[in-house]
KELO-320798 format. One record per atom (N, C-alpha, C): atom name; y, x, z. Coordinates in steps of 0.2 Angstrom, whole numbers, plus 5000, padded with zeros to 4 digits. Atoms other than C-alpha are relative to their C-alpha. Layout:
<sites>
SITE   atome   north   east     up
SITE      CA       Y      X      Z
...
</sites>
This chain:
<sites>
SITE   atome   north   east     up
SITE       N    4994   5004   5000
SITE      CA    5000   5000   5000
SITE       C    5006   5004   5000
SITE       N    4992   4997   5001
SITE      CA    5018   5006   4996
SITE       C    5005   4998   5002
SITE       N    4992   5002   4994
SITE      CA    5034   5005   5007
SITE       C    5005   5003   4994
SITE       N    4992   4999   5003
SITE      CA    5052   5005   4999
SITE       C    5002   5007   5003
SITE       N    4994   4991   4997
SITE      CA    5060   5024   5000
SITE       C    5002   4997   5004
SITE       N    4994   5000   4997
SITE      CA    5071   5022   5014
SITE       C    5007   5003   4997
SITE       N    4996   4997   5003
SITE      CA    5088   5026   5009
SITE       C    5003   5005   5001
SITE       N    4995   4993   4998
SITE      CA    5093   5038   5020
SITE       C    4993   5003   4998
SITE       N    5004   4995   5004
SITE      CA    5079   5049   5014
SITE       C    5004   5002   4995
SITE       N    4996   4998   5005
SITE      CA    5089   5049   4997
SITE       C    5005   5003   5001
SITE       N    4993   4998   5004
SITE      CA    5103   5052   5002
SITE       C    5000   5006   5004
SITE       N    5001   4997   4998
SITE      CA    5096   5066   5014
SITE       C    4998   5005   4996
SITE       N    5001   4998   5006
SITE      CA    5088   5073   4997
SITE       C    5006   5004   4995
SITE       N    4995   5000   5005
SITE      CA    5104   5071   4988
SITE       C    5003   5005   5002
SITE       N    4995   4996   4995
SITE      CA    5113   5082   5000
SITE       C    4997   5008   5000
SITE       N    5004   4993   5000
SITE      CA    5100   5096   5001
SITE       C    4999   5000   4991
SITE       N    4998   4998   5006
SITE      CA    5100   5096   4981
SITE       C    5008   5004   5000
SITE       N    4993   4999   5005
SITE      CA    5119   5097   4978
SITE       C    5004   5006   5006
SITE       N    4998   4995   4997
SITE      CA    5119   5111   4993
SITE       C    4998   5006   4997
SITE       N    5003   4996   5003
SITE      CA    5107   5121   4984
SITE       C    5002   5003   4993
SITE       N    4999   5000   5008
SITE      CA    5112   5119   4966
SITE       C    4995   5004   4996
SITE       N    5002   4996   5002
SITE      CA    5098   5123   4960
SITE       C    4999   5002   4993
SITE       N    4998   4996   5007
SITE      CA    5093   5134   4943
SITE       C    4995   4996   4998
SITE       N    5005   5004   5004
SITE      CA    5081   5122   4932
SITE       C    4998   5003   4995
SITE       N    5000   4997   5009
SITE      CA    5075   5130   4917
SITE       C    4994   4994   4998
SITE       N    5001   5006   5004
SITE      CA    5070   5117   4905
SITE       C    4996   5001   4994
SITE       N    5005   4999   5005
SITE      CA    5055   5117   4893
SITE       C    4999   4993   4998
SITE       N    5003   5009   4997
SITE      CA    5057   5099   4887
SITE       C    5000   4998   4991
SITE       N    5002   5002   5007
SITE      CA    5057   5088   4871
SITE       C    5008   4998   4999
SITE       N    4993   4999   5006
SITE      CA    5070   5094   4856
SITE       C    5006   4993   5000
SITE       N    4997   5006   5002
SITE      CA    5076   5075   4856
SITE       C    5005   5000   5005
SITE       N    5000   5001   4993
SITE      CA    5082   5076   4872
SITE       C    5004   5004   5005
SITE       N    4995   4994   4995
SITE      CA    5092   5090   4878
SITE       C    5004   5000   5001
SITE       N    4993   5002   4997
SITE      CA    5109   5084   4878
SITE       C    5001   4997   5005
SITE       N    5000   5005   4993
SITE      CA    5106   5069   4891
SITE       C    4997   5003   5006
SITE       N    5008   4996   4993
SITE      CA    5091   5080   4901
SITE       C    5009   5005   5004
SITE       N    4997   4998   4997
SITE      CA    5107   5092   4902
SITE       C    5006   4998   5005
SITE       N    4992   5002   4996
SITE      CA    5123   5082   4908
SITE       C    4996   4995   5005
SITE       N    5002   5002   4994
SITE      CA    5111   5072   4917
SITE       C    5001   5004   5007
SITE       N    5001   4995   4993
SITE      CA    5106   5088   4930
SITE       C    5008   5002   5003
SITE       N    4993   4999   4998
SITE      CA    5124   5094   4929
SITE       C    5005   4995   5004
SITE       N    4997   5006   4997
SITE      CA    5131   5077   4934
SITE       C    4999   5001   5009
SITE       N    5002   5003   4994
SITE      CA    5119   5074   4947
SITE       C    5002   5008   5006
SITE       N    4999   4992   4992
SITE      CA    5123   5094   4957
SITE       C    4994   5007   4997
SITE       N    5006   4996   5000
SITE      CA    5109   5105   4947
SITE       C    5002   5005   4995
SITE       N    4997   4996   5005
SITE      CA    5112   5117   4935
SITE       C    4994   5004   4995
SITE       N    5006   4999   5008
SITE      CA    5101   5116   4916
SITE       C    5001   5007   4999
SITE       N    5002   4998   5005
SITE      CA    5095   5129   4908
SITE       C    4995   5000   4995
SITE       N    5006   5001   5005
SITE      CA    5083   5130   4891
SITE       C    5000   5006   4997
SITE       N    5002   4993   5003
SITE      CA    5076   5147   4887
SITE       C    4993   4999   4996
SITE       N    5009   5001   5001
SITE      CA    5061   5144   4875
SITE       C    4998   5004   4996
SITE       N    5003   4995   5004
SITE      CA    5058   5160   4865
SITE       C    4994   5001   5006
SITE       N    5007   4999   4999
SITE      CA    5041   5166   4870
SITE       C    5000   5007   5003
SITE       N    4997   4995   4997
SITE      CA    5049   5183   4875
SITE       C    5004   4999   5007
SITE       N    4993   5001   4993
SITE      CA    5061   5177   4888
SITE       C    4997   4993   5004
SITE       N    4999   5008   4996
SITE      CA    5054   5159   4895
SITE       C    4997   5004   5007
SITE       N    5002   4998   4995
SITE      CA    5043   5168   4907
SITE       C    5003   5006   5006
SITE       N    4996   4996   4997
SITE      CA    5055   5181   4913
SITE       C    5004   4995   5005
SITE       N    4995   5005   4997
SITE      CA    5067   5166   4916
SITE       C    4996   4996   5006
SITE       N    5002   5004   4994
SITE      CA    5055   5154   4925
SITE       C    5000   5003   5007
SITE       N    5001   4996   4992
SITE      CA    5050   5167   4938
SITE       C    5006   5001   5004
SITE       N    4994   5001   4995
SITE      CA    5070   5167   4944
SITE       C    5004   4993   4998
SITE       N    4996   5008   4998
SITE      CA    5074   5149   4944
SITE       C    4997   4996   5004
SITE       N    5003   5005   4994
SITE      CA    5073   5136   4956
SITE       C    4995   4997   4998
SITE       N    5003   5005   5002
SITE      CA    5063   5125   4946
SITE       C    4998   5001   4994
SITE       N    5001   5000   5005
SITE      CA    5053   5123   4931
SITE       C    4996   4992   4995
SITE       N    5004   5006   5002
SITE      CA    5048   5107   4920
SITE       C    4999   5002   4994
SITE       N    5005   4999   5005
SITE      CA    5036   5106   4906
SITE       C    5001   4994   4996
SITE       N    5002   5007   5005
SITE      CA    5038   5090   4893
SITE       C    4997   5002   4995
SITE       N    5004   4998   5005
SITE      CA    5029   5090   4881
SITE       C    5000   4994   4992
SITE       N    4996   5006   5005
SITE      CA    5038   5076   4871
SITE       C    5001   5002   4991
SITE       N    4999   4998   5007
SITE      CA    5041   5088   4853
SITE       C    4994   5007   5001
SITE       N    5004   4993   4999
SITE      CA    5026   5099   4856
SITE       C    4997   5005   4993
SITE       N    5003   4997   5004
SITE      CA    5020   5113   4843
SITE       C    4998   5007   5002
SITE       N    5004   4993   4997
SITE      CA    5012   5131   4845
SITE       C    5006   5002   5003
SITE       N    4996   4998   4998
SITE      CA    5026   5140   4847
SITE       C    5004   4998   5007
SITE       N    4999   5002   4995
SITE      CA    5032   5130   4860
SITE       C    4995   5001   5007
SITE       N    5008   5002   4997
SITE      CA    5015   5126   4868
SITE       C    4999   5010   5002
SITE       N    4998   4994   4997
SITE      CA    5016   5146   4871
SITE       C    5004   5002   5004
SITE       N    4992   4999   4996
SITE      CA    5032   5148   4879
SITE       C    4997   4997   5006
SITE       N    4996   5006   4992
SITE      CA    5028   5133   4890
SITE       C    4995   5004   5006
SITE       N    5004   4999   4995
SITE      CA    5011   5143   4896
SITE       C    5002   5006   5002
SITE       N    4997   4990   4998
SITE      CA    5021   5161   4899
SITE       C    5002   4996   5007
SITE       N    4997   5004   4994
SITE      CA    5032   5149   4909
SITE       C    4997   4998   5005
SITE       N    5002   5000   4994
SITE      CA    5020   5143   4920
SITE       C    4996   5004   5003
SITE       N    5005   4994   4997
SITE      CA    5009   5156   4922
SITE       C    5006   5005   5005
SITE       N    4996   4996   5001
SITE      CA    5026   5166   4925
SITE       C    5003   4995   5010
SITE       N    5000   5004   4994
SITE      CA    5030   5150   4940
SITE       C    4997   5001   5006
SITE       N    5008   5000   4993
SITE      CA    5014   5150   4950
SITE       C    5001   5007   5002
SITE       N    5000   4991   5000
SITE      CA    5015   5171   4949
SITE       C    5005   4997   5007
SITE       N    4995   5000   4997
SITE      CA    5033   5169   4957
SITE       C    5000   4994   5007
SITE       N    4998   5004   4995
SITE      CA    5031   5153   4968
SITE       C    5004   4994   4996
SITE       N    4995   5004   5003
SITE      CA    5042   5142   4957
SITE       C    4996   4993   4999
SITE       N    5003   5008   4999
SITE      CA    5039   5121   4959
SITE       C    5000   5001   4992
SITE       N    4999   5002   5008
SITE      CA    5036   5116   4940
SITE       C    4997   4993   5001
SITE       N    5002   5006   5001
SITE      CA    5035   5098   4934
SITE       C    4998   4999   4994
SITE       N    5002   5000   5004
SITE      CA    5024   5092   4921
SITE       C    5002   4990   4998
SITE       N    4997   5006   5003
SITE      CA    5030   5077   4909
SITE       C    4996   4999   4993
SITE       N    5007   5002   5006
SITE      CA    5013   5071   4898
SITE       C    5002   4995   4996
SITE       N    4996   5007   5007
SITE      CA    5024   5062   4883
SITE       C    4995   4998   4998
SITE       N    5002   5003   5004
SITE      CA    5013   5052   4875
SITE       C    4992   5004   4999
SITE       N    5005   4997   5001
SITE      CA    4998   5060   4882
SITE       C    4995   4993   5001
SITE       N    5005   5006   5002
SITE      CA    4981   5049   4878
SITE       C    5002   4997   4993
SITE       N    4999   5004   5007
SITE      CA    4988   5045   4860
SITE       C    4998   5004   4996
SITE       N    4999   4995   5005
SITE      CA    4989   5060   4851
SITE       C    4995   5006   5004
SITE       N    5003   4995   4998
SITE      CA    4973   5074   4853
SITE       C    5003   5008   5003
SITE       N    4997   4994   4999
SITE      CA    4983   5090   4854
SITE       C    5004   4999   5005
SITE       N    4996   4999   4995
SITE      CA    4995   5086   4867
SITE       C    4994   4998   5006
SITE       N    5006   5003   4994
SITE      CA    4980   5077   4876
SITE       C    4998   5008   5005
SITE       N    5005   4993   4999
SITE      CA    4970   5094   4877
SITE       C    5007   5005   5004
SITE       N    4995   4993   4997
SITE      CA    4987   5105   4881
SITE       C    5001   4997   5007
SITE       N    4999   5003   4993
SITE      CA    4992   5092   4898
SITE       C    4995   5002   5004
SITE       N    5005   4998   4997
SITE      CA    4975   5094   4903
SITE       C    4998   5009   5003
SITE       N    5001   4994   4998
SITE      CA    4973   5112   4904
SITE       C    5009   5001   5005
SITE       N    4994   4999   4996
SITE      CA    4993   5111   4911
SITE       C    4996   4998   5009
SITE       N    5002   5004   4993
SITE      CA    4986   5099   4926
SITE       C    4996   5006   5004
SITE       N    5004   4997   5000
SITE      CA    4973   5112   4927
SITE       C    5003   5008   5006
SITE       N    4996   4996   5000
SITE      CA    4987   5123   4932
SITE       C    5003   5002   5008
SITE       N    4998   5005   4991
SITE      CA    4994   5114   4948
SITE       C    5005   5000   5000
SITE       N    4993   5001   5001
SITE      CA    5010   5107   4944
SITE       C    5002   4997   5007
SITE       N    4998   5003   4992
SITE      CA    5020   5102   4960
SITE       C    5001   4993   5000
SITE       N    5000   5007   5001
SITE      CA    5023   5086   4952
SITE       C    4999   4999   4992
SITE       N    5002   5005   5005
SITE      CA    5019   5075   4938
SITE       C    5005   4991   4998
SITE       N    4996   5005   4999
SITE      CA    5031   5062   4932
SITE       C    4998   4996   4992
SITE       N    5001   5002   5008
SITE      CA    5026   5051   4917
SITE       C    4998   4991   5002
SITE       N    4999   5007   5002
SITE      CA    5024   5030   4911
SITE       C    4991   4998   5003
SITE       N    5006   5005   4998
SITE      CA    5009   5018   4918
SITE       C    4993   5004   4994
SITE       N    5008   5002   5004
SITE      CA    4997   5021   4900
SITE       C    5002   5010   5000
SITE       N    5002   4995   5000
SITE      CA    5001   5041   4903
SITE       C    4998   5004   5006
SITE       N    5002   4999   4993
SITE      CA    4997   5043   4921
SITE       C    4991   4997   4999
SITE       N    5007   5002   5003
SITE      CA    4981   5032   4916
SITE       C    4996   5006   4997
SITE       N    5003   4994   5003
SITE      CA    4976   5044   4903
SITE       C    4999   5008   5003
SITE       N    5000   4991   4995
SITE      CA    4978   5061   4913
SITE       C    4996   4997   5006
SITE       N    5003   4999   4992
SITE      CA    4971   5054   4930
SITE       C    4990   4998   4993
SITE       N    5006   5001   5000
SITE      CA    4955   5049   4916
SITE       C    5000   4993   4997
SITE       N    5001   5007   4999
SITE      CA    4956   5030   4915
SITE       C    5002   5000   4991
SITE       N    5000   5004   5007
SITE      CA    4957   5020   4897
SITE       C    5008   5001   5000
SITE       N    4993   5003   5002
SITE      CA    4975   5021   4890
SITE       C    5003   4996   4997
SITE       N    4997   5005   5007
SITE      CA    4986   5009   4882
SITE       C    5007   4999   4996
SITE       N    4991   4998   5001
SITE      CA    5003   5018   4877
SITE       C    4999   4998   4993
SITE       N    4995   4999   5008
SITE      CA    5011   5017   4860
SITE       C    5004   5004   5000
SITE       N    4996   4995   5001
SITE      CA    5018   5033   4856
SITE       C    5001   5002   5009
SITE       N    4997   4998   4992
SITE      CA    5031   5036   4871
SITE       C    4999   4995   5004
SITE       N    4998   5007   4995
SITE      CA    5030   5018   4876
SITE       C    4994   4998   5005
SITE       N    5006   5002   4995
SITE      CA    5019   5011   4889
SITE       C    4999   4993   4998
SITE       N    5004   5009   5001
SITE      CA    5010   4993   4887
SITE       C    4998   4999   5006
SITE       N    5003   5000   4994
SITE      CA    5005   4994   4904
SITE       C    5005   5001   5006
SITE       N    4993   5000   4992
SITE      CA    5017   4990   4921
SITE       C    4995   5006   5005
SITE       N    5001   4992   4995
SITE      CA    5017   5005   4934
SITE       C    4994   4998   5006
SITE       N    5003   5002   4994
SITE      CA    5009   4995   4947
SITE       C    4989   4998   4997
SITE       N    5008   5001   5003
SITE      CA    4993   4994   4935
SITE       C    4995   5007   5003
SITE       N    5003   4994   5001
SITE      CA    4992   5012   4935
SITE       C    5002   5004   5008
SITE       N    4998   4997   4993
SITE      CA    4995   5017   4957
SITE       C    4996   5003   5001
SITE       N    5009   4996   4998
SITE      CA    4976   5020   4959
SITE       C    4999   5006   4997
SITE       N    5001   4994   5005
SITE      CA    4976   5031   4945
SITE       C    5005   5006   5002
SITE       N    4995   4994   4996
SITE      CA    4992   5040   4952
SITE       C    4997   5003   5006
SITE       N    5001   4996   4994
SITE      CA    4983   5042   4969
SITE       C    4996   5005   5001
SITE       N    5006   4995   4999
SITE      CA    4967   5049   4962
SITE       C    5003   5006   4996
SITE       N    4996   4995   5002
SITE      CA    4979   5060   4951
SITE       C    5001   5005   5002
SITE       N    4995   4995   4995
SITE      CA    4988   5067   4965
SITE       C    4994   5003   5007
SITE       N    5005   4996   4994
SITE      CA    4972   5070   4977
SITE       C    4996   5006   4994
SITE       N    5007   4997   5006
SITE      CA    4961   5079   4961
SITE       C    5006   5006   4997
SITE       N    4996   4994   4999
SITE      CA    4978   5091   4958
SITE       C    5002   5001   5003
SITE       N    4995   4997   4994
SITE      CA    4988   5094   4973
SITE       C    5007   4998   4998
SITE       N    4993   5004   5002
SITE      CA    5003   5085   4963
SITE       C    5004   4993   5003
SITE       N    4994   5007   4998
SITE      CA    5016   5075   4968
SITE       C    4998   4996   4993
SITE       N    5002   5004   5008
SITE      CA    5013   5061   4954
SITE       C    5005   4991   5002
SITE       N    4995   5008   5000
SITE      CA    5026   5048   4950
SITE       C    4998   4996   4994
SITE       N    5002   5005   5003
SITE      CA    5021   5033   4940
SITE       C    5007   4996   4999
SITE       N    4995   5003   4999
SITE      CA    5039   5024   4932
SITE       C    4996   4993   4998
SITE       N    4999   5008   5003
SITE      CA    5042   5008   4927
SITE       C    5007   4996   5003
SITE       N    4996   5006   4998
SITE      CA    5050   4990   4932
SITE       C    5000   5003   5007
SITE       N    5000   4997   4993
SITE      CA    5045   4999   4949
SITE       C    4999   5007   5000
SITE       N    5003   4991   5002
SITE      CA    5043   5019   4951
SITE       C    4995   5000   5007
SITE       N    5003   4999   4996
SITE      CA    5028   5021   4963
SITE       C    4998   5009   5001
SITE       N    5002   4998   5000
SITE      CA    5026   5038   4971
SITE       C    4994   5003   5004
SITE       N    5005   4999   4997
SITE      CA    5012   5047   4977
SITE       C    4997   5009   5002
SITE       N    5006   4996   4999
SITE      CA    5002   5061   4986
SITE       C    4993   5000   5001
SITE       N    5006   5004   4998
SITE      CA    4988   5052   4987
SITE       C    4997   4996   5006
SITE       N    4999   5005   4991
SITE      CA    4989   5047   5004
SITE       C    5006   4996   5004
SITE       N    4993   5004   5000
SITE      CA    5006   5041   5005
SITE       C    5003   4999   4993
SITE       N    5000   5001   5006
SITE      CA    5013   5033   4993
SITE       C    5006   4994   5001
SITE       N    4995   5002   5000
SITE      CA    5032   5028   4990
SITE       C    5002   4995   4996
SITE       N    4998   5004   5004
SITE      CA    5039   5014   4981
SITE       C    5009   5000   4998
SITE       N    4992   5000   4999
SITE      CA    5059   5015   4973
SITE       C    5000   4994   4994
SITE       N    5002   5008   5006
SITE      CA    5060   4996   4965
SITE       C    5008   5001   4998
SITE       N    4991   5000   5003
SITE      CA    5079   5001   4959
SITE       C    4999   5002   4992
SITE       N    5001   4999   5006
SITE      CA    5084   5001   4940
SITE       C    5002   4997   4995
SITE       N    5000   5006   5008
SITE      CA    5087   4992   4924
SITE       C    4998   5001   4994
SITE       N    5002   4998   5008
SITE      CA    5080   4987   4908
SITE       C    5005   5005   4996
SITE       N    4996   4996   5005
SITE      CA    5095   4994   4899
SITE       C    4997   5008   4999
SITE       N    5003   4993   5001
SITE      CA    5087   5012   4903
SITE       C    4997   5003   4996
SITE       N    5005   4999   5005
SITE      CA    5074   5009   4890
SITE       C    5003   5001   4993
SITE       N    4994   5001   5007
SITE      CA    5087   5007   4877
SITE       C    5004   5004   5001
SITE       N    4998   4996   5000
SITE      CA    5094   5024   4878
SITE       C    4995   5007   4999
SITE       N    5006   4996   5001
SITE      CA    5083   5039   4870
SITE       C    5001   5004   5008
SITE       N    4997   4993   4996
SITE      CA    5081   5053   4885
SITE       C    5001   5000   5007
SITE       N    4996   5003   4997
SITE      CA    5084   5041   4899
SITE       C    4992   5004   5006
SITE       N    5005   4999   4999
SITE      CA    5063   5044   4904
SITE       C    5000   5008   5001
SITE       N    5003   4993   5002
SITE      CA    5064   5064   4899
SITE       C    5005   5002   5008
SITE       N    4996   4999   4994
SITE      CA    5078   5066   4911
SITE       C    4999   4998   5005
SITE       N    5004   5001   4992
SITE      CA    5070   5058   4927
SITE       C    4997   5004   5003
SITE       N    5005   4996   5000
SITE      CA    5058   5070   4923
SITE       C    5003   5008   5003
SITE       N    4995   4996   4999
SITE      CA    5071   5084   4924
SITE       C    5002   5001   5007
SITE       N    4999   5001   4993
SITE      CA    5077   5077   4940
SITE       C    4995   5001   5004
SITE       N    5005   4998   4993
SITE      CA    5063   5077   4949
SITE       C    4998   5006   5001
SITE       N    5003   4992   4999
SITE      CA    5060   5095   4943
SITE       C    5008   5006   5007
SITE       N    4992   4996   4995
SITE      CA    5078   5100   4951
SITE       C    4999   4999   5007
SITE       N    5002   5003   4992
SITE      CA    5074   5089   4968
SITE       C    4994   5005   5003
SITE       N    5005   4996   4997
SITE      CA    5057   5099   4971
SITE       C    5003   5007   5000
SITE       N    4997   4993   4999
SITE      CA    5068   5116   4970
SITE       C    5001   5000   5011
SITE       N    4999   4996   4994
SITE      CA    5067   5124   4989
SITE       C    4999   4992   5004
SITE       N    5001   5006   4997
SITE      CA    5060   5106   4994
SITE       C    4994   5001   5006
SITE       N    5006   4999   4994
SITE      CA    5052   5106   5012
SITE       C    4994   4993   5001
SITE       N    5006   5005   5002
SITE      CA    5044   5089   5008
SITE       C    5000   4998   4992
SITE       N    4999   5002   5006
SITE      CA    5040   5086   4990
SITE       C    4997   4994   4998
SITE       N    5000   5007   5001
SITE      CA    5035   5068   4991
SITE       C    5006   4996   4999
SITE       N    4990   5001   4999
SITE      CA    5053   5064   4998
SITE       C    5003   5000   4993
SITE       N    4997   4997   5006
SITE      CA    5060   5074   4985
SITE       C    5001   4997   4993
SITE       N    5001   5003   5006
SITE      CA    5052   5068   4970
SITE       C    5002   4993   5001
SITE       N    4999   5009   4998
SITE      CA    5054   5047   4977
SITE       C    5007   5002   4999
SITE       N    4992   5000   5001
SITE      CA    5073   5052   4980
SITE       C    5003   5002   4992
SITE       N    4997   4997   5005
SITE      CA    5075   5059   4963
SITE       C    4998   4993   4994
SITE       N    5000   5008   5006
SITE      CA    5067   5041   4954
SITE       C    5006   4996   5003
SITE       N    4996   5005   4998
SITE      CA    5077   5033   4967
SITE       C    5008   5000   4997
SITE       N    4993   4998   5002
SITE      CA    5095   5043   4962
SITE       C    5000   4995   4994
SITE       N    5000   5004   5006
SITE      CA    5090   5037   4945
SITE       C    4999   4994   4998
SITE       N    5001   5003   4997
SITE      CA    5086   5022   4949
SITE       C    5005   4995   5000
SITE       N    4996   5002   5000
SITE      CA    5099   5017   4957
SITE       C    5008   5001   4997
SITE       N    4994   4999   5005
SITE      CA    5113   5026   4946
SITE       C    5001   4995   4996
SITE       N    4999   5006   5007
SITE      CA    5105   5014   4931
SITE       C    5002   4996   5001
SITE       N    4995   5009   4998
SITE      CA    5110   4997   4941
SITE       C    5006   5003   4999
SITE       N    4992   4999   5000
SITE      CA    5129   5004   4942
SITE       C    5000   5001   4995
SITE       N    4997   5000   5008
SITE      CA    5130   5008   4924
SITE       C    4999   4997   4997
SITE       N    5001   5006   5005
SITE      CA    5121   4992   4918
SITE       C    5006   4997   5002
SITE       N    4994   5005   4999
SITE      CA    5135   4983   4928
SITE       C    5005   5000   4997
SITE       N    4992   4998   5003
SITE      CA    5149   4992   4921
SITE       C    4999   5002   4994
SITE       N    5000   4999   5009
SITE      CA    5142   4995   4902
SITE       C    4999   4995   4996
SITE       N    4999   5009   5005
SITE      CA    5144   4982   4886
SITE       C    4993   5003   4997
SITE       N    5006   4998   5005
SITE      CA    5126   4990   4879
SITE       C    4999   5008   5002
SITE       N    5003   4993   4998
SITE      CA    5115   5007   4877
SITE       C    5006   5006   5000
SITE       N    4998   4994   5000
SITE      CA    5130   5017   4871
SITE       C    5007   5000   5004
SITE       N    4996   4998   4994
SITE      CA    5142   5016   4885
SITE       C    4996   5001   5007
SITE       N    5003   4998   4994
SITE      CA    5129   5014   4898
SITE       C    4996   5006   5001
SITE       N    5003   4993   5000
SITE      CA    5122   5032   4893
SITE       C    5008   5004   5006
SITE       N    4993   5001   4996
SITE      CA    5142   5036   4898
SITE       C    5000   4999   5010
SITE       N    4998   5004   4995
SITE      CA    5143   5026   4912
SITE       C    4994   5003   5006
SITE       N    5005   4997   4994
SITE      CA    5125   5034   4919
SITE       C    5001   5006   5001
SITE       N    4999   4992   4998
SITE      CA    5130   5052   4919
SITE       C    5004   5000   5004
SITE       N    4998   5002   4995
SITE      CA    5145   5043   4929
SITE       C    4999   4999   5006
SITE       N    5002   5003   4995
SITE      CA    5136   5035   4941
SITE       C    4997   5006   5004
SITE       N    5002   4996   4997
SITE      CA    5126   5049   4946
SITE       C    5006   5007   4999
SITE       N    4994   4996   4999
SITE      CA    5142   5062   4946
SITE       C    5003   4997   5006
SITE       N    4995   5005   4995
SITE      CA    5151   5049   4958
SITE       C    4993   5000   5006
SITE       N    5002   5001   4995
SITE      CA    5137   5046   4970
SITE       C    4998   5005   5004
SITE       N    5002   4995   4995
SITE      CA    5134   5053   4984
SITE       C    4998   4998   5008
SITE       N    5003   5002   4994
SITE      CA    5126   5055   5002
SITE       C    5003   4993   5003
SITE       N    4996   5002   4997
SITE      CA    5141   5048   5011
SITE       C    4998   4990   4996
SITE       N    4999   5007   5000
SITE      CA    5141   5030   5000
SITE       C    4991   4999   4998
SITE       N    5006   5000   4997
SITE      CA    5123   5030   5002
SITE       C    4997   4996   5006
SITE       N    5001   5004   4992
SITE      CA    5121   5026   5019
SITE       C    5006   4996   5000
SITE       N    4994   5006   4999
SITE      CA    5137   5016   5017
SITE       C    5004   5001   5005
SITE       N    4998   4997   4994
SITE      CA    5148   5027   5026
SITE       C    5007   5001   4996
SITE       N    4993   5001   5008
SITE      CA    5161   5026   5009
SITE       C    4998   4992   4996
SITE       N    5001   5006   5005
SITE      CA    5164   5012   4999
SITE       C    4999   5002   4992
</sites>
């Protein structure tokens, strides 16, 4: 069963991110690096994207954090991503793995697989691609999922006991899990889904949030939640997807611990 994050956890989270400012280095999907970027920057973290094959693994092993998408995958990258984390684990560095579209497509299938293999600190991905990695029947299309998050919780929990990962499952709800505890962040809006990048960057976030994290359940729950909660304020305040891209990179800039616990208006 899955309890609501509390908020003060988030906003306890949020505070210990944007003290740290961590370094991210970003191994993610091509589509997607403009928003993946001004999102971390907005919210207190600080992107980078090194992906030559020469320098990614240099780079991971002095950053606070490292995510893996696998959203525009091909060899050359699929090399990079593995210097990276070989290059993480060496060093101690959290990495976050983002299974795009994995159970559709054979070749990403088999590359997640050997990643999970790895021991990602977390895993952040859709209902039918949390399915597919913990094992179970998928039923994505493409990036999209067919299947609500709360299908796929069991799947998350055996996920997250069978690799040591923190493993977030989004959706209409974001359930997270370590397999024995297991948080729930019911905050968010459709409009998210109508905006490319919106998914790739959660994923981002959550990789920033586990940097120098003393709990990484926490961490990762606060960082759906941030997201989460940032998308309600922007749906409010947007006439559609191209102002509420705007209006989220706002929302997450503007908030903060203080109006969190509701200690600021």
């Amino acid at each position: 069963m899955a309890n609501t994050l509390p908020i003060d956890i988030v906003a306890g989270e949020l505070a210990r991110l944007r003290a740290t400012n961590p370094l991210v280095h970003l191994l993610t999907n091509e589509v997607v690096q403009e928003i993946t970027a001004n999102v971390l920057l907005a919210v207190g973290a600080s992107p980078a994207m090194i992906v030559a094959e020469e320098e990614a693994a240099v780079f991971a092993a002095i950053s606070g954090a490292l995510l893996i998408n696998v959203g525009t995958l091909y060899p050359a990258r699929l090399a990079a991503m593995k210097l990276a984390v070989a290059a993480a684990n060496q060093a101690g560095v959290p990495w976050t793995l983002d299974p795009v579209a994995v159970g559709v497509l054979d070749y990403r299938t088999q590359a997640c697989r050997e990643f999970i293999a790895a021991r990602p600190a977390a895993i952040r991905g859709n209902a039918s691609e949390i399915l597919a990695l913990a094992g179970f029947a998928g039923s994505g299309r493409g990036v999209d999922t067919t299947a609500g998050s709360d299908a796929a919780v069991s799947a998350a929990e055996q996920l997250a006991l069978s690799t040591g990962a923190i493993v977030a499952v989004t959706g209409e709800t974001d359930f997270i899990t370590d397999g024995t505890t297991t948080w729930a962040t019911p905050w968010g809006h459709p409009l998210m889904t109508r905006v490319v990048g919106t998914g790739c960057a959660l994923s981002a976030l959550v990789a920033a949030f586990t940097a120098q994290a003393p709990n990484r359940l926490n961490a990762v729950a606060a960082a759906c939640a941030v997201a989460g909660l940032c998308g309600e304020r922007a749906a409010g305040s947007s006439r559609g997807p191209g102002s509420f891209k705007a209006d989220f990179i706002d929302a997450l800039y503007l908030i903060s611990p203080e109006k969190l616990r509701g200690q600021d208006a």
